[in-house]
Structures are given as structure tokens and as C-alpha cells.
DSSP file (Angstrom, degrees, kcal/mol; ACC not computed):
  #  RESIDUE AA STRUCTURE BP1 BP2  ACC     N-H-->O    O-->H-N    N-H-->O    O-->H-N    TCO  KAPPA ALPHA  PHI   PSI    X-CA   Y-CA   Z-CA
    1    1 A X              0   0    0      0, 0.0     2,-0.4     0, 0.0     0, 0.0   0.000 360.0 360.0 360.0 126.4    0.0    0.0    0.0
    2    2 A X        -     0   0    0      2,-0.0     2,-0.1     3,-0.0     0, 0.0  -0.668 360.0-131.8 -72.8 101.4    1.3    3.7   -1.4
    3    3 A X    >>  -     0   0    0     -2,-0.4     4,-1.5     1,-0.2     3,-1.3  -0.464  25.5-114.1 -62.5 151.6    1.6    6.1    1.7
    4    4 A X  H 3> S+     0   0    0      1,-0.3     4,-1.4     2,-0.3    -1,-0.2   0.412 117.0  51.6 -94.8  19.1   -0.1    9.2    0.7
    5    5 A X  H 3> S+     0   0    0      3,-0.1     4,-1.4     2,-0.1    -1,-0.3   0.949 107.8  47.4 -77.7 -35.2    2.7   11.1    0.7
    6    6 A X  H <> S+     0   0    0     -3,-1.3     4,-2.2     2,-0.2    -2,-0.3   0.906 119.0  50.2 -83.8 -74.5    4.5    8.6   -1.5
    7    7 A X  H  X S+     0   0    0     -4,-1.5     4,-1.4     1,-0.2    -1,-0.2   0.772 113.6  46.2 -27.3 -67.3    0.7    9.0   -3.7
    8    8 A X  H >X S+     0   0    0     -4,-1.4     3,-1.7    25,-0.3     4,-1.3   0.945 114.0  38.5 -62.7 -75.1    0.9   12.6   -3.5
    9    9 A X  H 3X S+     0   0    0     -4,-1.4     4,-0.8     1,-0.2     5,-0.4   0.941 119.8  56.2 -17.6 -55.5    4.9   13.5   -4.7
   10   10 A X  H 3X S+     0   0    0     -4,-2.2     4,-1.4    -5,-0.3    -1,-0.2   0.960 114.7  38.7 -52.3 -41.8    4.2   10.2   -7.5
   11   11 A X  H <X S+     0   0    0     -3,-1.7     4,-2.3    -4,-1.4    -1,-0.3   0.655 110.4  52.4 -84.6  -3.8    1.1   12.2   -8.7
   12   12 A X  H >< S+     0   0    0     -4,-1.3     3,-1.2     1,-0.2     4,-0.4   0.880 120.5  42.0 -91.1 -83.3    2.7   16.0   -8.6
   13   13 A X  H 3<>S+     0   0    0     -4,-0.8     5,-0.6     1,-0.3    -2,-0.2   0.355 114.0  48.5 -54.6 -41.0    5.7   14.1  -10.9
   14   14 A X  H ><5S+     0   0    0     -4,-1.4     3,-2.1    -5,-0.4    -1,-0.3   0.933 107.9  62.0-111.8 -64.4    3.0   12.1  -13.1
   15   15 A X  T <<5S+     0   0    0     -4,-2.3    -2,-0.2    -3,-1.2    -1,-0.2   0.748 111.2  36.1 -16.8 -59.5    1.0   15.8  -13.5
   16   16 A X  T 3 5S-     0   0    0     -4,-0.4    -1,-0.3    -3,-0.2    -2,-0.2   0.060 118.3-105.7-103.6  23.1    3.8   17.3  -15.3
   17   17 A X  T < 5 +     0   0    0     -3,-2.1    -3,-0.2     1,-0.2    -2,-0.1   0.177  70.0 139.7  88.1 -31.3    5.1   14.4  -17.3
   18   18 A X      < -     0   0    0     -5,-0.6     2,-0.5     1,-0.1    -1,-0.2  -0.046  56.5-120.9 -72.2 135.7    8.5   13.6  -15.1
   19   19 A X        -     0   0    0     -3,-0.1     2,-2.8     1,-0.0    -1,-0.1  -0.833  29.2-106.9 -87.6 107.7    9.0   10.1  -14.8
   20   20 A X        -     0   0    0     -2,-0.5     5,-0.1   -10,-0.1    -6,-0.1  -0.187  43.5-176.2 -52.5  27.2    9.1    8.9  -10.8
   21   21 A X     >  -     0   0    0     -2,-2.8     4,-2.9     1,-0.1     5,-0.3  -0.042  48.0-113.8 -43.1 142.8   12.5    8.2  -10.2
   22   22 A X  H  > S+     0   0    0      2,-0.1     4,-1.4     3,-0.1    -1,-0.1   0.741 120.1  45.4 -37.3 -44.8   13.6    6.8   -7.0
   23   23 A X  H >> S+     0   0    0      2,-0.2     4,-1.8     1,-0.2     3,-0.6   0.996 118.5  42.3 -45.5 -77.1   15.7   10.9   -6.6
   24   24 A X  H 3> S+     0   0    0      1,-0.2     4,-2.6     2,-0.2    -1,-0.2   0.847 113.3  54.3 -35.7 -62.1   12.8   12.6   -7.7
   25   25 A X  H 3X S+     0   0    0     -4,-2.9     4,-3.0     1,-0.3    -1,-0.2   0.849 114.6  43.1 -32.9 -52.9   10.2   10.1   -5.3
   26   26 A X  H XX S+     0   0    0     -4,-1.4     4,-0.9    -3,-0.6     3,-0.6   0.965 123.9  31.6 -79.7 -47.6   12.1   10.9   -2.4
   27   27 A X  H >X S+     0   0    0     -4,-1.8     4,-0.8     1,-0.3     3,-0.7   0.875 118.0  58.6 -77.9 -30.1   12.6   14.8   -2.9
   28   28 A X  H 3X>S+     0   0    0     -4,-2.6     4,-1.6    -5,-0.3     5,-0.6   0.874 109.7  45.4   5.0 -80.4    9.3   14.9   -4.6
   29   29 A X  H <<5S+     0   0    0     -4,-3.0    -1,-0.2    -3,-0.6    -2,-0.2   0.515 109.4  49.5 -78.7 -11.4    8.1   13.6   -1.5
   30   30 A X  H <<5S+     0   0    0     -4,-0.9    -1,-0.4    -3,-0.7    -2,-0.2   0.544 114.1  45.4-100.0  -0.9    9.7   15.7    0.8
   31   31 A X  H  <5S+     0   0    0     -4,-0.8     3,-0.2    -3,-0.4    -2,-0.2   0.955 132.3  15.7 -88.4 -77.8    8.7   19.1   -1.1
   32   32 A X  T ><5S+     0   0    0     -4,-1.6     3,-0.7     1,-0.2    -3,-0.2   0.022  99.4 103.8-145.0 -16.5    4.6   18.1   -1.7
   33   33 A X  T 3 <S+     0   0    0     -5,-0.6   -25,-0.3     1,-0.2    -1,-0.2   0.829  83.8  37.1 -26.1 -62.1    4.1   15.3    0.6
   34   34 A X  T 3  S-     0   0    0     -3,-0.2    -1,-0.2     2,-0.2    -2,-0.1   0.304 105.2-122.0-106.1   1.1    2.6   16.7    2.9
   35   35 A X  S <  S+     0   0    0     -3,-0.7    -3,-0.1     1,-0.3    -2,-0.1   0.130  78.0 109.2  83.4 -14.3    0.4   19.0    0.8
   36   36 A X  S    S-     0   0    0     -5,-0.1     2,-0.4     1,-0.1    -1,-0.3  -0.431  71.1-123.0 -79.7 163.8    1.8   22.6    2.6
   37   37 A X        -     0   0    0     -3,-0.1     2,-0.2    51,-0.0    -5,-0.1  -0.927  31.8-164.1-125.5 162.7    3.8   24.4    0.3
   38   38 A X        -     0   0    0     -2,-0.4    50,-1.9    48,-0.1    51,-0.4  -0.773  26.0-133.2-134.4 175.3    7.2   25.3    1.1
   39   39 A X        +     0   0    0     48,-0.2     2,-0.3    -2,-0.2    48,-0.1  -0.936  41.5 159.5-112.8 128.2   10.4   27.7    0.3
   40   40 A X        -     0   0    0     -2,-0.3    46,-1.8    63,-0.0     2,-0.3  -0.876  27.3-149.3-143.3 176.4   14.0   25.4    0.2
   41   41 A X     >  -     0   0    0     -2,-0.3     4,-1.5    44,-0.3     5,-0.4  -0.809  42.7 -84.5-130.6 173.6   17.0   26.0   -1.2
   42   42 A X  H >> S+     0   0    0     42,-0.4     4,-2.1    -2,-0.3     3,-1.1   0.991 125.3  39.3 -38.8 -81.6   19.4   23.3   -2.6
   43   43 A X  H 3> S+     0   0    0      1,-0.3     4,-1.6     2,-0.2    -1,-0.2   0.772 107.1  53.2 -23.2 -67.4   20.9   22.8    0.7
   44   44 A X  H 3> S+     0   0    0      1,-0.2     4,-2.2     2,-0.2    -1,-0.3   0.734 114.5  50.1 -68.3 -20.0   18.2   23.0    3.2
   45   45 A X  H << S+     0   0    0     -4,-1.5     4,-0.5    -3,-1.1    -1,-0.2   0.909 115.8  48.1 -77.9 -42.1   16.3   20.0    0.7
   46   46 A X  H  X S+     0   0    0     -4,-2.1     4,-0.6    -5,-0.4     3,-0.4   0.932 106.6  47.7 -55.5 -63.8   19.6   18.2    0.9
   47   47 A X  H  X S+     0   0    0     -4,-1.6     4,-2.9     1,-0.2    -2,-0.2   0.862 110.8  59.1 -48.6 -57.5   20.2   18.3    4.4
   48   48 A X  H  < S+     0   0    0     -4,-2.2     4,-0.3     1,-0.2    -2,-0.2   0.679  98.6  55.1 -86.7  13.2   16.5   17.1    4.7
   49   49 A X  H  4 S+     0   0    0     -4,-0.5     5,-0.4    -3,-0.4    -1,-0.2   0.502 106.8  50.2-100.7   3.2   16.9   14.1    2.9
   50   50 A X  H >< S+     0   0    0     -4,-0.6     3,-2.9    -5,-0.2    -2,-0.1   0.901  99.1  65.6 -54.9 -55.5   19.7   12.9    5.0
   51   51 A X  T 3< S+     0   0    0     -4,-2.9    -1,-0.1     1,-0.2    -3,-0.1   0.790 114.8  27.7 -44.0 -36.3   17.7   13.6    7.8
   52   52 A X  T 3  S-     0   0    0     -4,-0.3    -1,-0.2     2,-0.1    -2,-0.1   0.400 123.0 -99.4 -92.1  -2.4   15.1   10.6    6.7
   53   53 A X    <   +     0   0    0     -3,-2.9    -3,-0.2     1,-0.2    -2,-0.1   0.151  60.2 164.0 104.8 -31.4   17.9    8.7    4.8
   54   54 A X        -     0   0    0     -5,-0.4     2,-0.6     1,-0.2    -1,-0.2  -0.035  36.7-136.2 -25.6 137.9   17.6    9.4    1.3
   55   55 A X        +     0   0    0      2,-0.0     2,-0.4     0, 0.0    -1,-0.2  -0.881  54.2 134.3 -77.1  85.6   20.5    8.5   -0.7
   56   56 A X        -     0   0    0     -2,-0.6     2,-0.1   -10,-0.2    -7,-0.1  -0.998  48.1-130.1-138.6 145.2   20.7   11.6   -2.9
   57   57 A X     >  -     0   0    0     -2,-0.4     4,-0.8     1,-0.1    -2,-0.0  -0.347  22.7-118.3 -86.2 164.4   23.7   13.7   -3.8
   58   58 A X  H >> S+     0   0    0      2,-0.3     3,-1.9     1,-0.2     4,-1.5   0.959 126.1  42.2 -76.5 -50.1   24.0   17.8   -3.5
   59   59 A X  H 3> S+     0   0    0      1,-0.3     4,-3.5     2,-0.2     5,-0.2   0.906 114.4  56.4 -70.2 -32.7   24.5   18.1   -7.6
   60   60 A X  H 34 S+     0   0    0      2,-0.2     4,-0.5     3,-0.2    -1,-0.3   0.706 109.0  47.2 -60.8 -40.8   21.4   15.1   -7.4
   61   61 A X  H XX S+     0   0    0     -3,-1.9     3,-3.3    -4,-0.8     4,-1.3   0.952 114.9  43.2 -81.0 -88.4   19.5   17.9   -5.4
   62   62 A X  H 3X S+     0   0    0     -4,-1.5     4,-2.1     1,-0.3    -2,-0.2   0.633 113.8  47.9 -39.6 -38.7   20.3   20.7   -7.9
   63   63 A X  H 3X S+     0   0    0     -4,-3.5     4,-2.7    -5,-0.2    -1,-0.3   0.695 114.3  47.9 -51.9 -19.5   19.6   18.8  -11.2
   64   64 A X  H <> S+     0   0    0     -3,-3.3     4,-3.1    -4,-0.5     5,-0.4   0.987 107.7  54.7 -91.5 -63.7   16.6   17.6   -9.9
   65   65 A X  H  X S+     0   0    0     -4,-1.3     4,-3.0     1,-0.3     5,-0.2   0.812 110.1  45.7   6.9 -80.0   15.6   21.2   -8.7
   66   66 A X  H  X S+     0   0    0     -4,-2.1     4,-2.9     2,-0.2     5,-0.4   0.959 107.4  62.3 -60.0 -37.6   16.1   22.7  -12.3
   67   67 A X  H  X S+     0   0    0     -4,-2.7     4,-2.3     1,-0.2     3,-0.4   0.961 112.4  40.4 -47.9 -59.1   13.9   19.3  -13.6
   68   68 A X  H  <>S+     0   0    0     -4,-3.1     5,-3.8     1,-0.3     6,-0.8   0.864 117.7  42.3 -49.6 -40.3   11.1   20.8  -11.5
   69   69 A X  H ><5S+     0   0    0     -4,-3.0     3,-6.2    -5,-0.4    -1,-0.3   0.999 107.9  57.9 -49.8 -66.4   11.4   24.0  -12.2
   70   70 A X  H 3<5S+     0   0    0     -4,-2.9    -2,-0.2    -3,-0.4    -1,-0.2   0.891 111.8  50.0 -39.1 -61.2   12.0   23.3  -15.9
   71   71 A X  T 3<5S-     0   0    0     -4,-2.3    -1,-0.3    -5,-0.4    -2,-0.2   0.370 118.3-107.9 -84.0  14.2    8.4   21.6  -15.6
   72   72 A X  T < 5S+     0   0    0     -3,-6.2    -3,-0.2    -5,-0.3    -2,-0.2   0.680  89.3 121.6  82.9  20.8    6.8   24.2  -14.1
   73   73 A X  S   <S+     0   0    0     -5,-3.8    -4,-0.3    -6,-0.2     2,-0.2   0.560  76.4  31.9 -83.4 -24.1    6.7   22.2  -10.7
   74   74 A X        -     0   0    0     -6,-0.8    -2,-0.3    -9,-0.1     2,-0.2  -0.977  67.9-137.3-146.8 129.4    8.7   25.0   -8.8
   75   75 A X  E     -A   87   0A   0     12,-2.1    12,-1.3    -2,-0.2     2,-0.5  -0.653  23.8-144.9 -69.0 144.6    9.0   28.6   -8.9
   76   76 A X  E     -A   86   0A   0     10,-0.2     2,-0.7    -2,-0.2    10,-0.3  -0.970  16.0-169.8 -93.6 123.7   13.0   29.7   -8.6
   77   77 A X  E     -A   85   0A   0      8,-1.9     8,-4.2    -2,-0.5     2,-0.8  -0.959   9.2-149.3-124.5 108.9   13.0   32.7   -6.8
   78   78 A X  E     -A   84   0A   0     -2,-0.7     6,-0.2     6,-0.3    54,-0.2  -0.762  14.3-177.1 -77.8 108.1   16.4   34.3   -6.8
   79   79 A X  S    S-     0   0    0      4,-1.6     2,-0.2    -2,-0.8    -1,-0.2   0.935  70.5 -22.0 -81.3 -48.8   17.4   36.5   -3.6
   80   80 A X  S    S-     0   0    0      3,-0.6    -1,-0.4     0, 0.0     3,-0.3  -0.817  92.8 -72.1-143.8 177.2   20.7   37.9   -4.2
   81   81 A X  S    S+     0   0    0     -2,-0.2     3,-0.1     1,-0.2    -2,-0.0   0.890 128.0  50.2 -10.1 -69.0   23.7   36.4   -7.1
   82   82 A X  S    S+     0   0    0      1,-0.1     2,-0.5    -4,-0.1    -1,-0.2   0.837 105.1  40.2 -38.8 -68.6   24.2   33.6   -4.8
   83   83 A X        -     0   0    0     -3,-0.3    -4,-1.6   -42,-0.0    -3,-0.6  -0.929  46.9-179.6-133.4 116.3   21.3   32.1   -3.7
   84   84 A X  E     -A   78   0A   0     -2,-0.5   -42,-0.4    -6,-0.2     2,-0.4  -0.764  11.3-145.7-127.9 150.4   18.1   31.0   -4.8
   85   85 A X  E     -A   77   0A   0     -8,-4.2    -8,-1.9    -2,-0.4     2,-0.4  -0.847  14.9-133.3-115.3 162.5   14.6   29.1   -3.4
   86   86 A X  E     -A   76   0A   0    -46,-1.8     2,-0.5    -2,-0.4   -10,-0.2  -0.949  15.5-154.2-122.0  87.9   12.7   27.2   -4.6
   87   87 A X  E     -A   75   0A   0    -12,-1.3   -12,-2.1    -2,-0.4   -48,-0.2  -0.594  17.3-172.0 -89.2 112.1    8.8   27.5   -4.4
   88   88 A X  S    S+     0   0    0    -50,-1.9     2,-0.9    -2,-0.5    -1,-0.2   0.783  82.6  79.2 -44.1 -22.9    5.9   24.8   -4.6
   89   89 A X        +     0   0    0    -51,-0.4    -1,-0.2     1,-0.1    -2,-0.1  -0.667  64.6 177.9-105.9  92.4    3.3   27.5   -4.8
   90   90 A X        +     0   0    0     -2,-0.9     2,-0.2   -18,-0.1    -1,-0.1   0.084  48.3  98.9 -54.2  -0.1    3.8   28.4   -8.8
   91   91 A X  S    S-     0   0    0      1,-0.1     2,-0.6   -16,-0.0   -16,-0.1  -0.705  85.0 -93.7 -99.6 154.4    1.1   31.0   -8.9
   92   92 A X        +     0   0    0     -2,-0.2     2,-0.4    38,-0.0    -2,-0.1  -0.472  68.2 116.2 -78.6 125.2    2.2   34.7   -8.7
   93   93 A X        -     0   0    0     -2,-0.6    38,-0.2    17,-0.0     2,-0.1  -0.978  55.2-103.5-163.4 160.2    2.3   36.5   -5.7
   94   94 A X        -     0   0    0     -2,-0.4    13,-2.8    36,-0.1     2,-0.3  -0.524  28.1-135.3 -98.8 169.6    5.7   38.2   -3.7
   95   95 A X  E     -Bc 106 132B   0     36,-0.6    38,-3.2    11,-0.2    11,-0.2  -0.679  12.8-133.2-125.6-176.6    7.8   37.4   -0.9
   96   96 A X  E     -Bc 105 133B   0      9,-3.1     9,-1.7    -2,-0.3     2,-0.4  -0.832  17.1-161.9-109.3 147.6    9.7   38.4    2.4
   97   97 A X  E     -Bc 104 134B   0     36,-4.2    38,-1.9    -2,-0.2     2,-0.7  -0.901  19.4-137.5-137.9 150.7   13.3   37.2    2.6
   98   98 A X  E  >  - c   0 135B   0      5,-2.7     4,-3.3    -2,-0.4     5,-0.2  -0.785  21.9-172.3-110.8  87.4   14.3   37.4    6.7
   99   99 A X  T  4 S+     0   0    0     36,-2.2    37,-0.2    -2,-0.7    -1,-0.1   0.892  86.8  47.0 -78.2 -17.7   17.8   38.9    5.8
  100  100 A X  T  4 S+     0   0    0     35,-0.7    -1,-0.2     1,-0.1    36,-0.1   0.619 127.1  32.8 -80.5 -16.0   18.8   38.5    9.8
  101  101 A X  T  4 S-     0   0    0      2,-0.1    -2,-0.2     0, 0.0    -1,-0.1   0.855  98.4-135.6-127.2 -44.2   17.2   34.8    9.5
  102  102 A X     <  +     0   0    0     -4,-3.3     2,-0.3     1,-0.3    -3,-0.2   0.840  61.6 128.4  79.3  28.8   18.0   33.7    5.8
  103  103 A X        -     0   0    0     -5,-0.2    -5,-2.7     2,-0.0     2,-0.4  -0.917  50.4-147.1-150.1 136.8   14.7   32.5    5.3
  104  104 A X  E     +B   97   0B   0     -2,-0.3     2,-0.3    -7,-0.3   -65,-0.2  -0.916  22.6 169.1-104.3 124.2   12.0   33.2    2.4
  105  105 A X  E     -B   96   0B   0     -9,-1.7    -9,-3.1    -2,-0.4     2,-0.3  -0.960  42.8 -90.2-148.5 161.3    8.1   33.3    3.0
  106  106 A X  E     -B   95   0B   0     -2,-0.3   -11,-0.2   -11,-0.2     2,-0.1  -0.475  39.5-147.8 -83.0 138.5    5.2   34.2    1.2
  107  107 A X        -     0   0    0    -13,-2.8     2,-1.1    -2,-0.3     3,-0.1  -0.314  41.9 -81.0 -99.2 173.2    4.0   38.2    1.6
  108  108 A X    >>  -     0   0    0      1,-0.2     4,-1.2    -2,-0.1     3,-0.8  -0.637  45.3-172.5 -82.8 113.0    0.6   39.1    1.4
  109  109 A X  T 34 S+     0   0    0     -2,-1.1    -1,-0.2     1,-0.2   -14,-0.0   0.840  81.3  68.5 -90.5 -10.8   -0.5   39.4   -2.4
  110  110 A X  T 34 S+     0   0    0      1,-0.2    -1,-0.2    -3,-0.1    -2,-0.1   0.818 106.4  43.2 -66.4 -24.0   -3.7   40.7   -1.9
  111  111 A X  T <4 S+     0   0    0     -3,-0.8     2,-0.5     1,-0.1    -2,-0.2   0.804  84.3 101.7-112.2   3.1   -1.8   44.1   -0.6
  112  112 A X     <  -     0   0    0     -4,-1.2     2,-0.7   -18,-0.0    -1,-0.1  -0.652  53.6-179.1 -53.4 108.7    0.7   44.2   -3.1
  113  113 A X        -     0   0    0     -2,-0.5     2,-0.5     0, 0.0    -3,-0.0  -0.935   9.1-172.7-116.1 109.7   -0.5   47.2   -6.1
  114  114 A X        -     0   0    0     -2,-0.7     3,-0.1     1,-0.2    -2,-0.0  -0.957   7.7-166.7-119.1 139.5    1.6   47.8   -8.9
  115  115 A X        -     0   0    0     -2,-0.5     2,-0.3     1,-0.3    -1,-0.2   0.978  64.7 -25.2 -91.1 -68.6    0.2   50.7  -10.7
  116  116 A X        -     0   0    0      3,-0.0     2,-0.4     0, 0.0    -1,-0.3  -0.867  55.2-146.1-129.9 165.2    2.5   50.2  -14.3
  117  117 A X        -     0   0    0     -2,-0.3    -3,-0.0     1,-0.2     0, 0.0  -0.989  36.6 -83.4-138.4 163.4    5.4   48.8  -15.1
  118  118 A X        -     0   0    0     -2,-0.4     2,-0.4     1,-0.1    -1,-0.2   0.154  45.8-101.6 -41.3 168.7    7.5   49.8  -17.4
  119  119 A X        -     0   0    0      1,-0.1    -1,-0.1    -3,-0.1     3,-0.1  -0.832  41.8-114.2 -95.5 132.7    7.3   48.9  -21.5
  120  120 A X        -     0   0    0     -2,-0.4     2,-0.3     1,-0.1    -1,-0.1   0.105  31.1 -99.8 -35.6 161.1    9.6   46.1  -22.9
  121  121 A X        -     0   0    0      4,-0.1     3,-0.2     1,-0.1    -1,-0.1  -0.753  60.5 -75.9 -74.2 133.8   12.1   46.8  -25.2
  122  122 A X  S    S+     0   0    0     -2,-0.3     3,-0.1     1,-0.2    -1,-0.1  -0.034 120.4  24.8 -72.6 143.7   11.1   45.8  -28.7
  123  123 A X  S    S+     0   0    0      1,-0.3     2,-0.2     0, 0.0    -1,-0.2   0.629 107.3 105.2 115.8  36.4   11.0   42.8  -29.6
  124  124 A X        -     0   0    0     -3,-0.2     2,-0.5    -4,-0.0    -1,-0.3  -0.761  50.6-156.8-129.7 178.1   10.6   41.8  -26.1
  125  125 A X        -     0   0    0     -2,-0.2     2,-0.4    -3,-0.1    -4,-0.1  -0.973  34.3-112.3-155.7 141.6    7.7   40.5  -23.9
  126  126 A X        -     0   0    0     -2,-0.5     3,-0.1     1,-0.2    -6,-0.0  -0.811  35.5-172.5 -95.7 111.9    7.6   40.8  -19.9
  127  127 A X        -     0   0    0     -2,-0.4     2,-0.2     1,-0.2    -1,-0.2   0.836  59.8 -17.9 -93.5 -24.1    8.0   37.0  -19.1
  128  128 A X        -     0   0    0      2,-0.0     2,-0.2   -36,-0.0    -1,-0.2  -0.797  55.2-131.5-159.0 173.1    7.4   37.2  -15.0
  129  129 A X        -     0   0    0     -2,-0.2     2,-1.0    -3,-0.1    -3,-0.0  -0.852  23.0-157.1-154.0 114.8    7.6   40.1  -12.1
  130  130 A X        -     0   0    0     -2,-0.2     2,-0.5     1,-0.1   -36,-0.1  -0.763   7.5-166.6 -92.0 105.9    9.6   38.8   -9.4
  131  131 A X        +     0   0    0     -2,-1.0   -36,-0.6   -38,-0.2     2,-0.5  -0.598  14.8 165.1 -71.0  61.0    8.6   40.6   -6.1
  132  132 A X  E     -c   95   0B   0     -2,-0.5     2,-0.8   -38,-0.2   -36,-0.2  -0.606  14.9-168.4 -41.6  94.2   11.2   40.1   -2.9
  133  133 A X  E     -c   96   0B   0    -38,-3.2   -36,-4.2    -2,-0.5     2,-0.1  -0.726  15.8-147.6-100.7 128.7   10.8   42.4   -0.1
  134  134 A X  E     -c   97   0B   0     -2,-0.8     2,-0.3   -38,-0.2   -36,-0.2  -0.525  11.9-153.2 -89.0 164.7   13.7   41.9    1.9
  135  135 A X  E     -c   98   0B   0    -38,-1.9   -36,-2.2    -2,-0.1     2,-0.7  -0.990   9.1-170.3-134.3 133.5   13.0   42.5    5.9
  136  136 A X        -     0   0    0     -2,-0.3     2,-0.2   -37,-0.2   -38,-0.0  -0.893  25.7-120.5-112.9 115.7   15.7   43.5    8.6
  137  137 A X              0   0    0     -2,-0.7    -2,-0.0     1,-0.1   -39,-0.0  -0.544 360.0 360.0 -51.7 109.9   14.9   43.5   12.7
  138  138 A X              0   0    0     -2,-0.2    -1,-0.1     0, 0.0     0, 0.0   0.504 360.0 360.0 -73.9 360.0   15.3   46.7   14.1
């Protein structure tokens, strides 16, 4: 019998086409398991599949990472050069990043208003609008 996290992960991979490899199942399953959606980076995904056992590699993490993306399974949300998360919840909406904390969470999009945005350049098309408000503790 298929626990329904193991269900769930098999059917968000089956959705987009992606093929259920054991790598995928496990990270899959640690991303969408549990049905909440979450913000990871490479690392923190990494470090939690140790934590349960997975045999998966860091470069295993990050290819997999771009498959999802790549299939519309994850938003990449870029914070600075460096360092980027990785979001289950694919619809648009902005975030906080906790610069004291290092940590990315979803802002309210119902009070985000953006009045215009600029025009493309020609022969261009405005593919996304990445919002990131970064937040500091006074």
C-alpha cells in the first residue's frame, strides 16, 4: 500500500510528465508530501533528505531542482547572485526574505499594487515580475 505522501509526490511528478524516479520520489516527497507548500534552497532540501535517509547527492539535489522548475513544478525565486529558493506555490504572488534569518516566506498578495510597469524593449515580452521584499529586525 502507497503512503499518501508517496501518492501525492508520485502524482505532482506524473502531472507534469516527469517520470518517478527513485531521486525525484524521495525529494518529490519531501517538497509536496505533505500537501503545505514550502520555500528550500538546494541545501536545506539536501540536508533534509539525509535527515530521513535518502541517498541523494547535493549536484542530485540541484539537477533535480532545475527538472522541477524546468516543468513548471517550482518557482525559482532568486534572492541575491548567490542564492536561490525554490517554491511549490507556482502562482504569482511576492515574498519576504528574513535577511537577519536567511529565510523566504510568502508576503501578502492581496496588498501588493503595482500601478504600471515599465514597456519592454522591442522585440521583447515581460515574461514574469519577481517581487522580494527583503526584511531587517530593528
Amino acid at each position: 500500500m502507497m503512503s499518501p505522501a508517496i501518492r501525492t509526490a508520485t502524482e505532482w511528478l506524473s502531472g507534469a510528465g516527469l517520470r518517478p524516479t527513485r531521486q525525484r520520489l524521495a525529494l518529490a516527497e519531501l517538497l509536496v508530501g505533505d500537501g503545505q507548500h514550502r520555500h528550500v534552497t538546494a541545501e536545506s532540501l539536501f540536508e533534509a533528505s539525509r535527515a530521513v535517509g535518502a541517498v541523494v547527492s547535493l549536484a542530485t539535489v540541484y539537477n533535480t531542482l532545475r527538472a522541477f522548475c524546468d516543468a513548471g513544478l517550482l518557482q525559482e525565486v532568486a534572492v541575491d547572485g548567490a542564492k536561490s529558493y525554490y517554491d511549490t506555490n507556482t502562482h504569482d504572488h511576492p515574498h519576504f526574505y528574513w535577511e537577519d534569518e536567511g529565510r523566504l516566506s510568502d508576503a501578502p498578495a492581496d496588498q501588493l499594487v503595482i500601478n504600471r510597469l515599465p514597456g519592454a524593449p522591442k522585440g521583447t515580452e515581460i515574461a514574469s515580475v519577481d517581487v522580494v521584499i527583503r526584511l531587517r529586525r530593528t
